[in-house]
C-alpha positions in Angstrom: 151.9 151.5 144.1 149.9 151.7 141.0 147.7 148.8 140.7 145.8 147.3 137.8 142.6 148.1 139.0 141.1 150.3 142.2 138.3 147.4 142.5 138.8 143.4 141.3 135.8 141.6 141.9 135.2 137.9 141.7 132.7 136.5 140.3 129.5 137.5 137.5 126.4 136.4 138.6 124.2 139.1 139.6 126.0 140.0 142.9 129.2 140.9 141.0 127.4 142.0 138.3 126.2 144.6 140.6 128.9 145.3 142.7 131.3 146.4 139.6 128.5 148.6 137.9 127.8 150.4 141.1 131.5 150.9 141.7 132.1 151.7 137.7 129.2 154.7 137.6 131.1 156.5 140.5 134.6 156.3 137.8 136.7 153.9 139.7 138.7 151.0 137.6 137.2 148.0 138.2 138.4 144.2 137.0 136.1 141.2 137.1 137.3 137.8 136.6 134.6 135.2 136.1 135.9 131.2 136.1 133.4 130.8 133.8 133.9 131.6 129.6 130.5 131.3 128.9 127.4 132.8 130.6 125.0 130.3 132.7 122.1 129.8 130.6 119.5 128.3 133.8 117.8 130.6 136.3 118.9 129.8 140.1 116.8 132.4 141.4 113.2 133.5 140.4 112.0 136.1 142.7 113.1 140.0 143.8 111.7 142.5 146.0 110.7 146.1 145.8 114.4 147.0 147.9 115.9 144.8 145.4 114.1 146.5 142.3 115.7 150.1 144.1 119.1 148.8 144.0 119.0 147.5 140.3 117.8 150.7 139.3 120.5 152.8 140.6 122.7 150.8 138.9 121.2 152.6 135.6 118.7 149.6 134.3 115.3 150.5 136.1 114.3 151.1 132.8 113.9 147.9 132.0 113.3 146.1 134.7 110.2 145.0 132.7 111.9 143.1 130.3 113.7 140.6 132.6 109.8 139.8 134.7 106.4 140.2 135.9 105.2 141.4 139.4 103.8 138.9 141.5 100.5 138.6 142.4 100.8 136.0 145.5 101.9 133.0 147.5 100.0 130.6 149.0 101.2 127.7 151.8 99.2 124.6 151.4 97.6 121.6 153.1 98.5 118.0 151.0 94.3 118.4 150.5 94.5 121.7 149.4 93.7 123.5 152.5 95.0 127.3 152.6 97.7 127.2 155.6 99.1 130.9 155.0 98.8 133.5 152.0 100.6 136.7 150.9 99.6 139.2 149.1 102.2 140.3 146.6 100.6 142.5 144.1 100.0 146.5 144.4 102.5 148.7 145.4 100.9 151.6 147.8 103.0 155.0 149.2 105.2 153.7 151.6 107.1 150.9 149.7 110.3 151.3 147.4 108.5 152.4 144.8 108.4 149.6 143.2 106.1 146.1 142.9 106.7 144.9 145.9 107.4 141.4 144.3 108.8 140.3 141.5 108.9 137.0 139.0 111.9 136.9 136.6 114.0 135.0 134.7 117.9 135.1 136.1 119.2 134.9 132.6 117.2 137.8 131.6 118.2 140.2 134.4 122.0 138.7 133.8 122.3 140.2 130.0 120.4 143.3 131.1 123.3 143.8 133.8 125.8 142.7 131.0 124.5 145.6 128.6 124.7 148.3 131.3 128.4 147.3 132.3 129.1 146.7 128.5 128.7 150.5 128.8 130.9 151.3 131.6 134.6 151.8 129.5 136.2 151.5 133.1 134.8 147.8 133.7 136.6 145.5 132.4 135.5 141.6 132.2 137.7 138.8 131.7 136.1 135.7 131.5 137.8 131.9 131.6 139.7 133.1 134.1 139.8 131.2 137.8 141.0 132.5 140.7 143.0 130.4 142.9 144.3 132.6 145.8 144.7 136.1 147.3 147.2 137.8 149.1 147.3 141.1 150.9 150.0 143.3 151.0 150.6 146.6 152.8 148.8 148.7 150.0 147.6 146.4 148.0 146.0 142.7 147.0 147.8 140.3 144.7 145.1 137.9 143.0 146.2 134.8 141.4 144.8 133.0 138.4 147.0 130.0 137.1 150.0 131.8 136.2 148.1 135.2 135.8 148.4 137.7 138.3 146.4 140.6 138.7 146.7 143.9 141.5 143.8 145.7 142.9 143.6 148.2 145.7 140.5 146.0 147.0 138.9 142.5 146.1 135.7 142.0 146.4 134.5 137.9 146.4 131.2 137.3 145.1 132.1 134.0 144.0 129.3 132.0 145.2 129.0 129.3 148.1 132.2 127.6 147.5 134.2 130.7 147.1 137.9 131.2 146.7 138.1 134.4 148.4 136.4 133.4 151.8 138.9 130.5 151.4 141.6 133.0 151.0 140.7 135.0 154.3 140.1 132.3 156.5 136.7 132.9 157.6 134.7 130.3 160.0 130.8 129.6 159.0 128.1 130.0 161.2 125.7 127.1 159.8 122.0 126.9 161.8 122.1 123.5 160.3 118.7 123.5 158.8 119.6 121.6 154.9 117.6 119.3 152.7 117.8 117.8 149.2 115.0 119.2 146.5 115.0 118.2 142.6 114.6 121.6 140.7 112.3 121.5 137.1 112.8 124.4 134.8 110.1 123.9 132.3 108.1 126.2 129.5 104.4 125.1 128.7 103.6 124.5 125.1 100.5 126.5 125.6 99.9 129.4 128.5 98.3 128.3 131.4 97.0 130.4 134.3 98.1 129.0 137.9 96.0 129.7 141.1 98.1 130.6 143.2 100.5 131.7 141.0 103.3 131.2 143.8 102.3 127.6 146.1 104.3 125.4 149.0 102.5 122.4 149.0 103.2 121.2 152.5 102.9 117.4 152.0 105.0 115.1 154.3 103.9 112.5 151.4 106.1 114.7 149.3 107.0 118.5 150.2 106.9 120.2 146.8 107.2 123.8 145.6 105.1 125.5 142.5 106.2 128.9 141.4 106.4 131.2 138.4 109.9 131.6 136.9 109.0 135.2 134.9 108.0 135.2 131.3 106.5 132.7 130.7 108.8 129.9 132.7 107.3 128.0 135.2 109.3 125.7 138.1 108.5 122.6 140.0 110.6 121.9 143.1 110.2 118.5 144.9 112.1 117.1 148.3 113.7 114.3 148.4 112.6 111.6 151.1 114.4 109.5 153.3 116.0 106.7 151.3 115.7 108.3 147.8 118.9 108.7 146.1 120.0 111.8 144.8 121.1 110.1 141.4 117.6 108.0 141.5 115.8 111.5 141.9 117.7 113.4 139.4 116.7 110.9 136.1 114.8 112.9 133.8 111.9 109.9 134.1 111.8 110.8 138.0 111.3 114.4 137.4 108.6 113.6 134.8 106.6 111.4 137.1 106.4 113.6 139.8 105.3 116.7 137.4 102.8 114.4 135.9 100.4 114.5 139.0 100.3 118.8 138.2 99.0 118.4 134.2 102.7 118.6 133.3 103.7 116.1 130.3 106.5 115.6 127.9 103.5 116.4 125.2 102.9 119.7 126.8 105.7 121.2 128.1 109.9 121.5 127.4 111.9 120.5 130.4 114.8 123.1 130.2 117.2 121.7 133.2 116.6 119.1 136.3 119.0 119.3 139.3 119.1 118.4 142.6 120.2 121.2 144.6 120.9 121.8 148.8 119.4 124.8 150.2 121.6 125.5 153.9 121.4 128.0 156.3 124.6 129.9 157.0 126.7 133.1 157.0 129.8 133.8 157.3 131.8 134.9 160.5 133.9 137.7 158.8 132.6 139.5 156.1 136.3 141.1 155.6 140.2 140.5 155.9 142.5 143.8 155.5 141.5 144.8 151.8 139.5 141.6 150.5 135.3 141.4 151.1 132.6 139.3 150.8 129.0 139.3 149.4 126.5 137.4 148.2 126.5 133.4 148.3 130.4 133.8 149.4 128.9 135.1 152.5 125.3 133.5 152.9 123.2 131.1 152.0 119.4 131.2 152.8 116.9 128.8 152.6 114.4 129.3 149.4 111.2 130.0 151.2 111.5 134.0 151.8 112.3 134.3 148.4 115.4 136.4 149.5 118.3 135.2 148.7 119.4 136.9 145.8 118.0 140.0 147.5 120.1 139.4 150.5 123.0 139.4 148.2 121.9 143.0 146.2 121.6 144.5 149.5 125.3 143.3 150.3 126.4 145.0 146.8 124.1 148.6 148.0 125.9 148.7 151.1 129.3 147.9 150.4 129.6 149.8 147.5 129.4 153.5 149.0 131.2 153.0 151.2 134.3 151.8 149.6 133.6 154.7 147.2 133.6 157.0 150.5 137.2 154.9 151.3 138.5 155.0 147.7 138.1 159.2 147.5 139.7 159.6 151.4 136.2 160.5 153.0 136.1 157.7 154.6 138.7 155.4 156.8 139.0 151.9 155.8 137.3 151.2 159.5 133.7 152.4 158.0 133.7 149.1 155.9 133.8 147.2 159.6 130.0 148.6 159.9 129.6 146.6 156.6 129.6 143.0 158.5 127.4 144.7 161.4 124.7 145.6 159.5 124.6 143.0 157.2 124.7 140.2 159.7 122.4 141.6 161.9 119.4 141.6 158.8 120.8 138.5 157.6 120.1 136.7 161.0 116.5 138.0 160.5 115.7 136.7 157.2 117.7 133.7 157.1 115.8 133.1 160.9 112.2 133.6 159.0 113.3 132.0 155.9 114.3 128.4 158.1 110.9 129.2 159.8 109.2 128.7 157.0 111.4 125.6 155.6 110.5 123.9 158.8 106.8 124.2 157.8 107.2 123.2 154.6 109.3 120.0 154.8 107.8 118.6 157.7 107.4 114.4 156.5 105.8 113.4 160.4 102.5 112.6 159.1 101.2 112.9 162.9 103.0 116.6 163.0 101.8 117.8 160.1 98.3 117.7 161.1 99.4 119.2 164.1 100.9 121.9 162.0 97.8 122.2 160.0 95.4 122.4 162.2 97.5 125.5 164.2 98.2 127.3 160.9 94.3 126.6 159.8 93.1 128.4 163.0 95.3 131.4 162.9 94.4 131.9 159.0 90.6 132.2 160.1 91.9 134.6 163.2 91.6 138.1 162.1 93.7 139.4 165.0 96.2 136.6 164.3 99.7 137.9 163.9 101.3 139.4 160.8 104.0 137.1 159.1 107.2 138.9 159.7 108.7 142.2 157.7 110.6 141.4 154.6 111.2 144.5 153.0 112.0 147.5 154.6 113.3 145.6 157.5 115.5 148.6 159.4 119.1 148.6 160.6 119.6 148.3 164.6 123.3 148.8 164.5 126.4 150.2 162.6 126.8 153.3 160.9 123.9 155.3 162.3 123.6 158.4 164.5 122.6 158.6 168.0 120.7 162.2 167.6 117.1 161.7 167.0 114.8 159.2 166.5 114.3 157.2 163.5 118.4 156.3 162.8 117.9 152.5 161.0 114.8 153.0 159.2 114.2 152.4 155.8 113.4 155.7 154.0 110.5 154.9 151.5 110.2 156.1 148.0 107.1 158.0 146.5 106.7 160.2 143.1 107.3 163.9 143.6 107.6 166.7 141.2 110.8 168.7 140.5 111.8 171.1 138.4 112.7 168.7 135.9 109.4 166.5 136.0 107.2 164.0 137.6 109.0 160.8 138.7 110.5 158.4 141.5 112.1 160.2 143.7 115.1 158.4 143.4 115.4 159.7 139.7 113.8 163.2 140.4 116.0 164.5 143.1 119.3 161.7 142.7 120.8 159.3 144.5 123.4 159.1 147.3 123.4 161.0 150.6 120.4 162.8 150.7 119.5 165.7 153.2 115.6 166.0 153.5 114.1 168.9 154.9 110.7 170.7 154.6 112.7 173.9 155.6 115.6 176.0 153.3 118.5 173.5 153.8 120.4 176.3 153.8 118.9 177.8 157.2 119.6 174.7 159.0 123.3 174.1 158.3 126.3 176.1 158.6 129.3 176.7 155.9 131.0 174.3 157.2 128.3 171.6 157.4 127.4 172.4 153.9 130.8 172.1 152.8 131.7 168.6 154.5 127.7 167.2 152.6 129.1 168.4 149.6 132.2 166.8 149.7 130.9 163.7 149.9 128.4 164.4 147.4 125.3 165.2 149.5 122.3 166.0 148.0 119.9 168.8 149.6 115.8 168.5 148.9 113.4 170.9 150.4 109.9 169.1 149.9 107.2 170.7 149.3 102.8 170.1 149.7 101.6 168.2 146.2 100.5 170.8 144.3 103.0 173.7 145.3 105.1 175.5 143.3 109.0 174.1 142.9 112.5 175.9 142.8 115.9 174.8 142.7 116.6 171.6 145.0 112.7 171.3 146.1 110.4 168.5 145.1 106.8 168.4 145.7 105.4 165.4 147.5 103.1 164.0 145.3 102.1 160.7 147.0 102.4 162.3 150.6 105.1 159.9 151.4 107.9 162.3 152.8 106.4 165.1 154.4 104.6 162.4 156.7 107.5 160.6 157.2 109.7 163.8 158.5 106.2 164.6 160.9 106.2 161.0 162.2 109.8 161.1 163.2 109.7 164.6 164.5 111.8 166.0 162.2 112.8 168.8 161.5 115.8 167.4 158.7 116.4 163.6 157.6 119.8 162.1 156.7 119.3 159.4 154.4 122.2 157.5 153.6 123.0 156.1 149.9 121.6 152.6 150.4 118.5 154.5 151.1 118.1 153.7 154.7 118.2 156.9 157.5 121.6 157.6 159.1 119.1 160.0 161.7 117.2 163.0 162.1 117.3 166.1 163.4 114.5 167.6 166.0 115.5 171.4 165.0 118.5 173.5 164.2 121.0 173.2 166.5 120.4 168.8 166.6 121.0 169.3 162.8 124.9 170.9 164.0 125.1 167.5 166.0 123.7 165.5 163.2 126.0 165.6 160.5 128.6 166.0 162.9 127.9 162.0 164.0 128.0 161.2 160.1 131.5 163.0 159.7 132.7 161.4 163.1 131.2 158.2 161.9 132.9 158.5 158.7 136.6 159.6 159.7 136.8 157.2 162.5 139.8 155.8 161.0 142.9 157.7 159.3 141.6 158.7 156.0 143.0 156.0 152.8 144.3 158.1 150.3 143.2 157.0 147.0 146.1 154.9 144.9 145.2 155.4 141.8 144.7 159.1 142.4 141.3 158.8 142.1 138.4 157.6 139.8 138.4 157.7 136.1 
């Protein structure tokens, strides 16, 4: 049947936000219906990664990723005496990362009406706001969305309407909850006068009172403090609570404007299935993380890069519907990782034993003067162990970073310089490693082959020289010969020489066309 849209998503926070552009730029129809008429004017979260910086650029706005915050420069964990306990280093950005500050402060609202603008250009979205979902139903070729009396078609919903979301409702899905949750008063606050904090980013790991310090980009600073045993969350929610406890940090009616004060619950969780037929998950419908990692809106952008290729991939016929199975794979599988560090951390931090948090101190104080002590655990760049990856070669899960090269067009990200989506990477002639066949299968589902090239050497057609020595290394280290990197920018596999690259892509086209091919309803994008 025709349906009103190829794509309805649910929900406009940043997740949806992301989800429809991504979807938009590749020409399908996509519908948004947000509950909400007017945008939220508070920040919930206050803190992105390099990955994360990737993602919002392919959706057309890395261009401005300045505008919405600042890079950050570190984040301490300390004792209630002042004691350093752990400390990250945020700032610089060496070959090897996403090509991006590898941290970033920003203000939600900011990023939100940057996302607006881009989608305000995309004639195919379309948002309707004031408008509340209240059930979905799938049929044989389609899903039928309520809203009141409203009723709306798509070939596929997509729910990113947060933590108490209609959609996962509407599918059925069980929780998996580590039941790790605690109470903290949030303080959104602007200083009359700028102040320079030291560490910018602090967990004061008090059991007198476990309280967070952080930057909130431009210019907005938050204050985060746990509620005890036997505090009321009304008594801790007055605006004359929230001012007592700030005064302690310099931070005064006379010297500051308190934007919001809320009590919030941080939890633990995911969901057990990330799909139902034609209706998916992301973001807070399908997670919630701790605040320690700083990655829970991350965790929700990486949702939006995976999905979204590969229900483009579904929506064209490349692809059978069962590719969007290796959606809840992959994403579980990281999730478990950084929702397992980020509960780590929370357990640290909101320790109220007196007794064990001296024992805690004094374990963390040692291993902070131990110079062979053990790296925290990898946040960005974490790889893939399972779903859609190949078996030929090593180096199938890993994250494939980003560096500047040089193309014919100019010096730039790579990302921009050569484009996004499947990318075939090769210090040889792609076309002396893959057959006419091979070449016409990438190319169908809009493959891009790079030759790179030494820094310094001359460029032709579909080469790129690699000017920060980030690619050529990488191809060496994995014994290489060709790299297939998928869309989401992490590496479906390699290939050792000619005849592995034959049994490369044929794992990516076997991987793809596992299931009976969904021809597209609408006829295909816009």
């Amino acid at each position: 049947m025709t349906t009103d849209c190829d794509v309805l998503v649910v929900g406009w926070g940043p997740v949806g936000r992301l989800t429809a552009i991504l979807l938009a730029q590749q020409g399908w129809r996509v519908t948004v219906l947000e509950r909400y008429e007017r945008p939220y004017p508070f920040p919930r979260a206050v803190h992105f990664d390099g990955e994360t910086a990737r993602y919002l650029a392919a959706a057309g706005i890395g261009n401005r990723l300045h505008e919405v915050g600042d890079p950050a420069v570190d984040y301490e964990f300390h004792t209630a005496d002042g004691q350093v306990l752990m400390r990250l280093e945020l700032a610089g950005d060496p070959p090897g990362s996403a090509g991006w500050p590898r941290s970033v402060v920003f203000h939600q609202p900011a990023l939100e009406r940057v996302l607006q603008e881009r989608a305000e250009r995309l004639p195919n979205l379309r948002l309707l706001r004031g408008v509340e979902v209240t059930g979905c139903v799938e049929r044989d070729d389609h899903v039928e969305v309520g809203a009141g009396r409203r009723r709306f078609t798509a070939s596929w919903v997509v729910g990113c309407d947060g933590a108490h979301s209609v959609v996962r409702h509407a599918i059925r899905s069980t929780v998996t909850d580590l039941g790790f949750f605690y109470d903290w008063l949030l303080c959104d606050l602007v200083l009359d006068e700028p102040r320079e904090f030291r560490p910018n980013n602090l967990q004061i790991c008090d059991p007198a009172r476990p309280t967070t310090v952080v930057s909130g980009g431009l210019e907005h600073r938050r204050w985060e403090f746990m509620r005890l045993p036997g505090e009321s969350v009304e008594e801790l929610n007055r605006p004359e609570t929230a001012w007592r406890l700030l005064e302690p940090h310099g931070i005064t009616p006379e010297n500051a404007t308190m934007h919001r004060h809320s009590v919030y619950t941080f939890r633990a969780q995911w969901v057990d299935q990330w799909r139902r037929g034609r209706i998916l998950l992301a973001g807070d419908a399908a997670h919630l993380m701790p605040p320690f990692a700083g990655q829970g809106m991350c965790a929700g952008v990486r949702d939006a890069a995976n999905l979204t290729w590969k229900l483009d991939l579904v929506l064209r016929g490349r692809a059978g519907p069962a590719l969007l199975d290796s959606y809840a794979v992959e994403r579980t599988g990281h999730l478990r990782h950084f929702i397992g560090y980020a509960v780590e951390l929370g357990k640290m931090v909101c320790e109220l034993d007196p007794a064990a948090a001296a024992v805690r101190d004094s374990m963390l104080l040692a291993r902070a003067a131990d110079p062979e002590a053990e790296e925290p655990p990898q946040l960005s760049g974490v790889p893939l162990t399972e779903g859609l990856l190949s078996g030929a070669g090593p180096g199938a899960g890993a994250y494939m970073p980003q560096g500047r090269v040089t193309g014919t067009a100019g010096t730039g990200r790579f990302d921009d310089v050569a484009g996004r989506g499947f990318v075939f990477l090769t210090g040889q002639d792609p076309a002396a490693l893959l057959d006419e066949a091979d070449r016409e299968f990438l190319a169908g589902i809009g493959t891009r082959l790079v030759r790179v090239v030494p820094a310094g050497a001359p460029v032709g057609e579909g080469e790129v020289a690699d000017d920060d020595g980030v690619y050529l290394p990488f191809l060496a280290e994995s014994s290489a010969v060709a790299l297939m990197v998928r869309p989401d920018f992490y590496v479906f596999g390699s290939a050792a020489d000619r005849g592995s690259v034959a049994e490369l892509v044929g794992d990516l086209r076997r991987g793809l066309l596992s299931a009976t091919p969904q021809r597209s309803l609408s006829g295909g994008p816009v």
